[in-house]
C-alpha positions as CSV (number, residue, x, y, z in Angstrom):
1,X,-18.0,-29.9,10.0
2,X,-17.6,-27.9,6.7
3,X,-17.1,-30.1,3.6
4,X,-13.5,-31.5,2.8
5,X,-11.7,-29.4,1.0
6,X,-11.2,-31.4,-2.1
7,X,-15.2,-31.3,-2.7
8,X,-16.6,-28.1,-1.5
9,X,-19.4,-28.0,-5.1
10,X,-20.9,-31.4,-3.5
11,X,-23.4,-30.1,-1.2
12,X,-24.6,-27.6,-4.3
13,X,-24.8,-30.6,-6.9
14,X,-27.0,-32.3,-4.7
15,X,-28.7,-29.6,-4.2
16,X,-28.8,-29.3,-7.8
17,X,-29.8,-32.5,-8.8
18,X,-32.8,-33.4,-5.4
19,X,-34.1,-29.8,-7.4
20,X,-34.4,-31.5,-10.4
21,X,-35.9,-34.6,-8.9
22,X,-38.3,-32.9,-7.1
23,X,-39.4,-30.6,-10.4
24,X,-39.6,-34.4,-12.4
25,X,-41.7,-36.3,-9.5
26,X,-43.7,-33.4,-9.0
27,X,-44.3,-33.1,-13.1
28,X,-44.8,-37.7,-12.2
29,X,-47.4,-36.9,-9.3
30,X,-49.2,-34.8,-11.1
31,X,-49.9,-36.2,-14.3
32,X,-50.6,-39.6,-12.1
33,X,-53.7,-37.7,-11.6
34,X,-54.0,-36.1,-14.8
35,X,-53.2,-38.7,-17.9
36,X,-53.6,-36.2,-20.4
37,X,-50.3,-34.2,-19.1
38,X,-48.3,-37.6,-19.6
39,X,-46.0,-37.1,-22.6
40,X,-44.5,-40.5,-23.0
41,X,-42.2,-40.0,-26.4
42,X,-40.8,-43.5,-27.4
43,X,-41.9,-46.0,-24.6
44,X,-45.2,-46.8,-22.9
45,X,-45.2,-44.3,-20.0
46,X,-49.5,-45.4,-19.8
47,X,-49.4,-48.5,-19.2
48,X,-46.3,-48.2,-16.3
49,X,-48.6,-44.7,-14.7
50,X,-51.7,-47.2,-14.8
51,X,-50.2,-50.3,-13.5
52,X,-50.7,-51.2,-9.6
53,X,-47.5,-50.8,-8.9
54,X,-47.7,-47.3,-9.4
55,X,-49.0,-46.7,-6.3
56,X,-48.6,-48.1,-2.6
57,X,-51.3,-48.2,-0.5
58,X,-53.1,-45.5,-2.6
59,X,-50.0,-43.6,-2.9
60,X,-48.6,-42.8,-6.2
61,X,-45.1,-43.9,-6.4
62,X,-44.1,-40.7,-7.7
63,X,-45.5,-38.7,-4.8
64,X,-42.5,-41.0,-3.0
65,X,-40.1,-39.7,-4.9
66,X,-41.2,-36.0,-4.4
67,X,-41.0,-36.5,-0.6
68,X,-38.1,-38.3,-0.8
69,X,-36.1,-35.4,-3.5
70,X,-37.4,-32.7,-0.8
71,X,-36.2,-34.3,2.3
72,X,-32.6,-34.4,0.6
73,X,-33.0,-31.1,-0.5
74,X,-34.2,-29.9,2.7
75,X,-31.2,-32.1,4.5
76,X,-28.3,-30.7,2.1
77,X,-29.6,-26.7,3.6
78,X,-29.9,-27.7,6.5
79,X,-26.1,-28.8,6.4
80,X,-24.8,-25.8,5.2
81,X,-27.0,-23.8,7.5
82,X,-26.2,-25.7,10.8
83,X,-23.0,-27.3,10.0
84,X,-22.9,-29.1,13.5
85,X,-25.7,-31.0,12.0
86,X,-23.2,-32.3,9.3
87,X,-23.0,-36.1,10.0
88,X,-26.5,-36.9,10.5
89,X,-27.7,-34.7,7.4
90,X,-25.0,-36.8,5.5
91,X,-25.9,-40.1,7.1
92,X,-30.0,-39.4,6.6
93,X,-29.2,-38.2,2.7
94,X,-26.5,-41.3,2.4
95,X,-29.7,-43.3,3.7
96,X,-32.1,-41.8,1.4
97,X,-30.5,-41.9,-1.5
98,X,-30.1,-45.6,-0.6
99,X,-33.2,-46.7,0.0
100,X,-33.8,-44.3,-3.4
101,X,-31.4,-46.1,-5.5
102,X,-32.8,-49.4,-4.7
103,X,-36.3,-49.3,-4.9
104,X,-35.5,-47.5,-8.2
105,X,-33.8,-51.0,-9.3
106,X,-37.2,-52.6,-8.0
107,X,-39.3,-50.5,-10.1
108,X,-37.2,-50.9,-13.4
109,X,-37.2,-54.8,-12.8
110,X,-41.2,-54.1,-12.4
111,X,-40.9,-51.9,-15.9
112,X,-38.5,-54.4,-17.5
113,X,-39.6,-58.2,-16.3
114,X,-43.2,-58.0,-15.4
115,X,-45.2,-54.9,-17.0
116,X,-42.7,-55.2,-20.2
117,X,-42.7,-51.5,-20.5
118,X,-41.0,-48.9,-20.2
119,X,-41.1,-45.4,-19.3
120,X,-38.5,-42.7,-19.5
């Protein structure tokens, strides 16, 4: 099922933006490992990276994100290329993006209410 025909730049701006997701948790991930690449500009990007809610189970929340930017990147192609595959690409990215969105929310709660601090 090709896209509707009001909205035929959707599948490239989420393209667009799970790119520039990926390229910020990947830049995240790494300088989780690495403090001295974190550039933190007007907020208190240390003390949220160091926190133990940065991580679940030993994974850093940002290495989350990445997998979660690259499977809707990944999904988004694989609509295009296999366009019989176009309503359970849109449902798995409509879930991801969820499931994205809220624990986002959870996290800025977390930044907000119990670390008090914030980071970009």
């Amino acid at each position: 099922m090709p896209p509707p025909s009001g909205r035929p730049w959707l599948p490239l701006a989420s393209a667009v933006l799970a790119s520039l997701g990926i390229a910020l948790s990947t830049y995240l991930t790494i300088a989780h490992y690495d403090d001295g690449l974190l550039v933190c500009g007007l907020s208190d990007c240390a003390t949220v990276q160091a926190s133990d809610y940065a991580e679940i189970l030993g994974v850093p929340v940002a290495l989350l994100g990445l997998g979660m930017y690259a499977s809707v990147f990944i999904l988004v192609c694989l609509r295009q290329l296999r366009p019989a595959l176009t309503l359970p690409a849109v449902a798995a990215t409509f879930g991801l993006a969820l499931s994205g969105t809220i624990f986002a929310g959870y996290l800025t709660y977390v930044e907000l209410f119990v670390l008090e601090a914030i980071c970009q």
